[in-house]
Every structure is written in C-alpha cells, then in structure tokens.
C-alpha positions in Angstrom: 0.0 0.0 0.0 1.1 3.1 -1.3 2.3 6.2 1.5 -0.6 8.1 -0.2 -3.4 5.2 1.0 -2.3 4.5 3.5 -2.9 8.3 4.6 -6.1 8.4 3.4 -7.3 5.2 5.4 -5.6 6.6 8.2 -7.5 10.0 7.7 -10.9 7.9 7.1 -10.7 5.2 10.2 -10.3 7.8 13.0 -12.5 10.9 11.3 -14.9 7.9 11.1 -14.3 7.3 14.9 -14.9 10.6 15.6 -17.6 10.5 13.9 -19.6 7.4 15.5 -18.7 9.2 18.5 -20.7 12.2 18.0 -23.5 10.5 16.5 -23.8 7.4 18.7 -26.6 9.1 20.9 -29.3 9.1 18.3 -30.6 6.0 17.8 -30.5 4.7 21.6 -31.0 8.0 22.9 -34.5 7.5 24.3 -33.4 4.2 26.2 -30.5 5.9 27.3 -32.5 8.8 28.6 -34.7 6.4 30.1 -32.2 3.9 32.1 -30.5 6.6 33.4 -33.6 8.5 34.9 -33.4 11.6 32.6 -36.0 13.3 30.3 -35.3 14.2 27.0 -33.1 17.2 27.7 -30.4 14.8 28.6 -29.6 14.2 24.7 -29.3 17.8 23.5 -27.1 18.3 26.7 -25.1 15.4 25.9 -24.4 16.2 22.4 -23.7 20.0 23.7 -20.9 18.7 25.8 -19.3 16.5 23.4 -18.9 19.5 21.3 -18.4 22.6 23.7 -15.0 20.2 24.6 -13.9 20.6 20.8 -15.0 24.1 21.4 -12.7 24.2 24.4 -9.1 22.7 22.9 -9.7 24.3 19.3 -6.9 27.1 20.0 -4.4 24.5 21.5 -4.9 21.8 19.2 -4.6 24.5 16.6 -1.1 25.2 18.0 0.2 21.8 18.2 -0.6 21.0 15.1 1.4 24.0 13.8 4.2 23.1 16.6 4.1 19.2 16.8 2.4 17.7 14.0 -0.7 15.5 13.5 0.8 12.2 13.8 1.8 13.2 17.6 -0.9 15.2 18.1 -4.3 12.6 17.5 -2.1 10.2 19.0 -1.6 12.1 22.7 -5.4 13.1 22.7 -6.3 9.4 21.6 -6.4 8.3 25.0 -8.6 10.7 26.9 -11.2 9.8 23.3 -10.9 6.1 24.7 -11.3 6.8 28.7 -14.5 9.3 27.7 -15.8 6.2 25.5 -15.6 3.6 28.9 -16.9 6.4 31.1 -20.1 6.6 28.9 -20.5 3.2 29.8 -19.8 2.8 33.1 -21.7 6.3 34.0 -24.3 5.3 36.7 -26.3 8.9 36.3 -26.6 11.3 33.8 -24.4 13.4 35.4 -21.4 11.1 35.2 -22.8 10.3 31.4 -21.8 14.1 30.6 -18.6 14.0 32.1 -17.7 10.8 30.5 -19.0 12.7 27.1 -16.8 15.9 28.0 -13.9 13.7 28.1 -14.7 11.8 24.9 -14.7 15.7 23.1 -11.5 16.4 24.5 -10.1 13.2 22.4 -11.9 13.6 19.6 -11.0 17.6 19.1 -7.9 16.5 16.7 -9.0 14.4 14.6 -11.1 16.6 11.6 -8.4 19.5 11.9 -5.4 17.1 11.5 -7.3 15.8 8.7 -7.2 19.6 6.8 -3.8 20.4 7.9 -2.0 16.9 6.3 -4.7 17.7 3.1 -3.2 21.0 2.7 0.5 19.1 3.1 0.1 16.4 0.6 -2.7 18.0 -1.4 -2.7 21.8 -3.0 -5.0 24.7 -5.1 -8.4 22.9 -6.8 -6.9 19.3 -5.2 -7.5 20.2 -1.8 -11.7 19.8 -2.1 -11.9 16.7 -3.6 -9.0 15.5 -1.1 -10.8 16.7 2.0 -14.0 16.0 0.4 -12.9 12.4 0.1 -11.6 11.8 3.6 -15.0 13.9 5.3 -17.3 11.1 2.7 -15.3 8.1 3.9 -15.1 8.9 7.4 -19.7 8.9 7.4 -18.8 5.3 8.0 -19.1 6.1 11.4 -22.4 7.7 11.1 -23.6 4.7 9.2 -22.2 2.1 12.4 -23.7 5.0 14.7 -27.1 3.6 13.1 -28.2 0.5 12.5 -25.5 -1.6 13.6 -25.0 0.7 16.8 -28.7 -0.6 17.7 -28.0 -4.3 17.0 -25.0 -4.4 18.7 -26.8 -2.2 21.5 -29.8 -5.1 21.4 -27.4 -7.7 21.7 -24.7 -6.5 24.7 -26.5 -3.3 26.1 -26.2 0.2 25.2 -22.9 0.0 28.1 -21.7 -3.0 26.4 -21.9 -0.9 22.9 -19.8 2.0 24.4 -17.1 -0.4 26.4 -16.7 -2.2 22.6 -16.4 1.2 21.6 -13.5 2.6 23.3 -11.4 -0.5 22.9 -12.1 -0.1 18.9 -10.5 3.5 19.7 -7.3 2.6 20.7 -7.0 0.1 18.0 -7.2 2.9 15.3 -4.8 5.1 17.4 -2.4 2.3 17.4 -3.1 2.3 13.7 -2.6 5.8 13.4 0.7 6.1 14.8 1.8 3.0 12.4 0.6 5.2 9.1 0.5 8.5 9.2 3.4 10.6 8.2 3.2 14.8 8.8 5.0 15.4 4.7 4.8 13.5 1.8 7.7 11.1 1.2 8.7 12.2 -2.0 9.6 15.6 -1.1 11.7 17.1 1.0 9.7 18.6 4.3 9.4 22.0 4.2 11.5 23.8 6.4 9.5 25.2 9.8 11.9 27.5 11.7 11.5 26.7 15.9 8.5 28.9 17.4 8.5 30.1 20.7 5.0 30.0 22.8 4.9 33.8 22.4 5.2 34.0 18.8 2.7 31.1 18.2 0.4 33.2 20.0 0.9 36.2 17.6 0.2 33.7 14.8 -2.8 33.2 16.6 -3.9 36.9 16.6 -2.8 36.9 12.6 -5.1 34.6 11.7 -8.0 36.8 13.7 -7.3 39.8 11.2 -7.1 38.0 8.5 -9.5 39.8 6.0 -12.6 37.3 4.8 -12.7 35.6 7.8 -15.9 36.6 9.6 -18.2 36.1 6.8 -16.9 32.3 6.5 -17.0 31.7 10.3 -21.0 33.0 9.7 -21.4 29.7 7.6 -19.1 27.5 9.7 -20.7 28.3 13.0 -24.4 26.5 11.7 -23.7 24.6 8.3 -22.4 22.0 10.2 -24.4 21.9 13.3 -27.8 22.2 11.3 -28.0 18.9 9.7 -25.2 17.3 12.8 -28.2 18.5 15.3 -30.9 16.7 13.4 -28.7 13.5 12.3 -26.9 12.9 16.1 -29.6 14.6 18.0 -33.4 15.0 17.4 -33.9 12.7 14.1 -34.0 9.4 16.5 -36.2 10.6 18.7 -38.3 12.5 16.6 -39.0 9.5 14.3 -39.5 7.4 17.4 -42.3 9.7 18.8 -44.0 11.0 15.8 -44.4 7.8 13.5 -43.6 5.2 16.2 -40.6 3.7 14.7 -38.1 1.4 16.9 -34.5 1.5 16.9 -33.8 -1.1 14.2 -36.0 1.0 11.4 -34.8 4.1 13.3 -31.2 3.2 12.3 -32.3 2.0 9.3 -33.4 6.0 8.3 -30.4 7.2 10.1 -28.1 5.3 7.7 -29.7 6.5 4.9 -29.3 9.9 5.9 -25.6 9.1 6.5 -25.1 7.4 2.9 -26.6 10.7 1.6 -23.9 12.5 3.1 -21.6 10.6 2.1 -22.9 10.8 -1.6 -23.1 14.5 -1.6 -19.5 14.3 -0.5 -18.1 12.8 -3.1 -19.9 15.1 -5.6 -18.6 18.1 -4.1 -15.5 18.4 -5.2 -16.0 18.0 -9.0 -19.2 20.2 -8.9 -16.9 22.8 -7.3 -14.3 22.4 -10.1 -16.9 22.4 -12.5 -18.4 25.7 -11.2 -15.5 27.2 -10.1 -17.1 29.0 -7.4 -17.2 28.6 -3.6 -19.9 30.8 -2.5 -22.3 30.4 -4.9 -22.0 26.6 -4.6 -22.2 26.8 -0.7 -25.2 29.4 -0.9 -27.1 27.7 -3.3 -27.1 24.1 -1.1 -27.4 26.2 2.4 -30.6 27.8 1.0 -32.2 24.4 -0.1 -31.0 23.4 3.7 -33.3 26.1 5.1 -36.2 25.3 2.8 -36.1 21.1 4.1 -35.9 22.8 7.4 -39.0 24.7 6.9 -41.0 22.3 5.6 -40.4 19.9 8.4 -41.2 22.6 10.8 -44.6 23.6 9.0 -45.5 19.8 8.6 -43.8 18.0 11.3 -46.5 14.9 10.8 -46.2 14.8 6.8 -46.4 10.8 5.8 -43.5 9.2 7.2 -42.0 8.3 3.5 -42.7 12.2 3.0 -40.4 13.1 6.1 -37.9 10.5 5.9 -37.7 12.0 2.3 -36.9 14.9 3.6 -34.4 14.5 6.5 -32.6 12.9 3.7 -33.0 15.4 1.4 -31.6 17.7 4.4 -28.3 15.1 4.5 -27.5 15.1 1.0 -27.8 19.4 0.7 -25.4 19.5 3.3 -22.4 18.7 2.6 -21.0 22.1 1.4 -19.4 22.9 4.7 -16.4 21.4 3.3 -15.9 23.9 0.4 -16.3 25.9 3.8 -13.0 24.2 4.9 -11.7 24.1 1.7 -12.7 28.7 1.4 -11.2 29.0 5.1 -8.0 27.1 4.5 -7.4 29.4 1.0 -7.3 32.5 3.6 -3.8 31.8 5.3 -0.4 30.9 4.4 1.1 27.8 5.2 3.0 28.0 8.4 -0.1 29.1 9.8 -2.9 26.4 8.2 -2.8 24.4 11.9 -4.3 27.6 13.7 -6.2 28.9 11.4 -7.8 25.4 10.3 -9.1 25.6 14.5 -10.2 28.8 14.0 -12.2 28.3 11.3 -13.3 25.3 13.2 -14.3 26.9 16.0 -17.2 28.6 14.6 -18.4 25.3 13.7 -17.4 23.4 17.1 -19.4 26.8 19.1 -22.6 26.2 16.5 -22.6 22.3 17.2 -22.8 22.9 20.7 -25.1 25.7 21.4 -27.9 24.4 18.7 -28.0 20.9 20.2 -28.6 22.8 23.4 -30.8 25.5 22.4 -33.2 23.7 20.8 -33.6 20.9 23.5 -34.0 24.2 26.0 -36.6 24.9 22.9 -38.3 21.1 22.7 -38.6 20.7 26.8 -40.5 24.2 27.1 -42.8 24.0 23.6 -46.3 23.4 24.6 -47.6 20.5 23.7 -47.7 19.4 20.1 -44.9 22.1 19.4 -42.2 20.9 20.1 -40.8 19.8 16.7 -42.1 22.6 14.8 -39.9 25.1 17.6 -37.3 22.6 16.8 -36.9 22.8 13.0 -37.9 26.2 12.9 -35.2 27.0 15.3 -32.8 25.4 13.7 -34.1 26.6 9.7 -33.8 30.5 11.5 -30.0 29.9 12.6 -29.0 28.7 8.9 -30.8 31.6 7.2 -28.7 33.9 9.8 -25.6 32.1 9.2 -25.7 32.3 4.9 -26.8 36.3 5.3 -23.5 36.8 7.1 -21.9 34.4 4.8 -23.3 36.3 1.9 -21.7 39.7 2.7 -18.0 37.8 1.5 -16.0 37.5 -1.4 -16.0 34.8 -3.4 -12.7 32.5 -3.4 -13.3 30.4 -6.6 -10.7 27.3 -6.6 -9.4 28.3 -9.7 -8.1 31.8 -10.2 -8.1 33.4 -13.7 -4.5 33.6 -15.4 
C-alpha cells in the first residue's frame, strides 16, 4: 500500500471514529434517557458537551498542530477519546454520562483539523476539495455504524456493552494511526519550519484573527455544520420514534440512509466545485435548499412518514458544502499558519454544534404540547438563514483563479 493510502485510510478510520462518537446518541437515545432517569433534555445536553469540549481545545490543538504535528498530536489526545468512551459506559447517572462525554470531546478535538492540515501538506490549489471532500465522505462510516448496527450491537450487549466495545475499537485505530500516518509526503523534501516560541505562536494566533474574509466564512461555519449534525446525532432518533412510532432497528435504518446521503453528496462536491469554479455560490445555493427542508419539516412535522424520511434525507445530502467551507477558510492563510487557522475556522463550527444541540432541546422541553418539533426545526431553519446572510456579505474564493 502506497504512503498516499495509506494516509487516506488513516484520515478515514479515525474521522470515522470521531464520527460514530458524535452521533452514537441518536438512535439509543430514548433508552438511554430512560435507564439513566433523565427526560429528553439529557440528549441535546449530551451532544452539547461533546462539542463545547472541541469548542474548548480548538486554539491549543490549533497550536500543536502548527508546533508538533498531526501524527503526535491525534495520537496524545487518543487516549482521553478512549477513557471518555468507557466512562459513557460505566456512567451510573446522567451526570457522570456528561462528564464521560466531556472527556470523549476532549479526544476527539484533533482528529477533523489534522485531517485539513496533512490535506493542505500532501494536497494543493483545486486538489485540496476533492482530497478533503474524500476523507469527510469516507469517514460517514461512522455515522452509518452509529445507526443500525449501533442498535444491533446495542440489542445484543446493552447500550454500556456498545460503548465499552467502543473505546477499545479507539485505541486500535490510534495504534493504527501512529503505524501510518506521516506529517510530509515522502517524496519531497519537508518543508522547512523554523523553531517557534509559545509567544510567537500566540501572535500567529492573533494573525489569523485579522485575517481579511474571515468573519463572513465563520458565519457559515458556525451552523452549516451543526444544522443537519443536530438533526442527524440529536433529534432525528427521537423525533422519528415519537412521531411515526418507529423502533431502533427502522430508526437506524433512516439514520443510515441519511448518512449514505452524506456521504454521496460528498463525493460530488468536489468535481461540482471544479466544475463551477465557485465557492460561495456553490455553498449558498445548497445552504438555502438546507433552510427550505428545514421549513418544511417545521410547517408539517407529521407529513407521511415516507414524505419526512424524504426529507431528512433530502436535508443530509444538501449539506455537505461545509467542506468547500474548509476548503474557502483554508485558502485564507499561508502555510505555516494552516494548523491555527484550520481551529479557527473550526471553531465557529465546534461553538454552533454545541449551542444548537442545546438550544433547541431548552426549545423542545419548554414547547407546549404538540410544538415541540415545529420550535425545533424552525429553530434550527432560523440559525441557517442567519448564518448564509452573514456568509453572503463575503467575497467569493473560486478554486481556480483566472491567469
């Protein structure tokens, strides 16, 4: 297997842990809630901790990757990723449950931003899309095992059972890691990165926060993302359970096709962006048909359930432009600074997939009755309309510049 591969699976096996990770709440979510003595709260608050950790070790993560590499990087945060997974299961309250997912954020804040900064090393200009593109399509493996198999295995050995299987499956793929992924391409010389002291890392830091075009991509990044992530990981499990009655096996059966439509729209990304040659009209034009699914799920919250599994995976395959996001952030800074300003750009969309998972389960618990999942979709449709007016007011950054 060629250096090249073996990156890629590398890239793919723990994105796609991080992945499962994030999403492994939706389809057992209500029996969770339910063996743990918690209402329904408990899963937008779980899902708001797992991502206000990434929120929380964006900046330093964005620093060691700049300072110490990937490779050493994922690696070193692979363990707390793997304690967080056991402390899931052995959490006897929900109280513990939410530390143990805190701890499981903290490992898993790495692994997407390593994935950018060694696509930007062994990938350049219009290539960087499709490489990224590639690796973010692959990696919805995770979401798909999040699914249906999550609730077989789950059936089988418990919902604790599932999340002790879990973290040992972690550090496999960090053992994996370490084995396959290099920071440089082999082929080439590394390029040279002159010793950086804490203080002038920090000033990198506040180089990136000037950098012109910025604000109107973080506008995107902070609910592009978390839009369709709150539905998938969050409300889409429980919604289908209360509204049309569905048990966990057909439950993950819609939640994998939602993750397969991801993926798809993924992997057409990158050519359609080449095609068009355009970032922000490519990224508007999906966000807005993003708000509309939205919209119509909040007006008819009860349509026919093939209608409204229609839909949520209509809402999967729209949204997978936040990677040209990546792909428009990453164009803004030069190379010795793509670690930091990778977790910047990140951080937008770590700070939207933790405060929309919480707002709108503060928004479902105190809906009167029968209004809850209309607040909750219109919520979320409002925050994505916000987001692509502020993205809006940018400049384009087509992949291909003329001449």
């Amino acid at each position: 297997m060629s250096a090249s591969a073996r990156l890629l699976l590398a890239l793919t096996l723990m994105t796609s842990a991080s992945q499962f990770h994030r999403a492994a709440l939706g389809v057992i979510g209500p029996e969770l809630a339910s063996d743990l003595g918690a209402g329904p709260g408990l899963l937008g608050a779980a899902n708001g901790a797992f991502f206000l950790a990434l929120l929380v070790l964006q900046i330093p993560v964005g620093l060691a990757l700049d300072r110490i590499g990937p490779r050493r990087t994922v690696a070193a945060l692979s363990l707390p990723a793997a304690a967080g997974a056991l402390a899931q299961a052995l959490a006897p309250d929900a109280g513990l449950f939410l530390a143990g997912r805190f701890l499981l954020g903290l490992g898993c804040a790495a692994s997407f931003m390593a994935s950018v900064v060694l696509c930007a090393r062994w990938h350049a200009g219009e290539g960087l899309t499709t490489a990224l593109a590639r690796v973010f399509a692959f990696s919805q493996i995770g979401i798909l095992l999040a699914g249906a198999p999550f609730a077989w295995v789950a059936a089988g050995i418990g919902w604790r059972g599932a999340y002790a299987l879990s973290a040992v499956l972690t550090l496999g793929l960090a053992a994996l890691w370490w084995a396959w992924v290099r920071d440089d391409p082999p082929d080439r010389p590394a390029p040279h990165r002159p010793p950086e002291t804490l203080a002038g890392a920090l000033r990198g830091q506040l180089t990136v926060w000037r950098t012109p075009g910025l604000l109107p991509v973080l506008a995107m990044h902070l609910v592009g993302y978390a839009a369709m992530a709150t539905v998938l990981a969050v409300w889409a499990g429980p919604y289908l359970s209360e509204v049309h009655g569905l048990a966990p096996g057909p439950r993950g059966m819609v939640l994998g096709a939602m993750g397969l439509a991801l993926v798809l729209g993924l992997l057409g990304v990158g050519p359609l962006e080449r095609r068009l040659n355009t970032r922000k009209w490519l990224v508007a034009g999906m966000a807005g048909g993003a708000v509309l699914v939205l919209l119509a799920l909040a007006f008819w919250p009860r349509a026919p359930l093939p209608l409204a599994v229609g839909l949520l995976v209509l809402l999967c395959l729209l949204s997978c432009y936040p990677v040209v996001v990546v792909a428009q952030g990453r164009s803004l800074f030069p190379d010795h600074l793509v670690g930091r300003g990778a977790t910047t750009v990140n951080l937008a969309q770590t700070l939207g997939s933790a405060a929309l998972p919480a707002l709108t389960g503060w928004a479902v618990a105190a809906a009167p009755a029968g209004m809850a999942w209309p607040i909750a979709f219109a919520t979320l449709a409002a925050a994505l309309a916000l987001g692509l007016v502020g993205y809006l007011m940018g400049r384009d950054a087509p992949p291909r510049r003329p001449g």
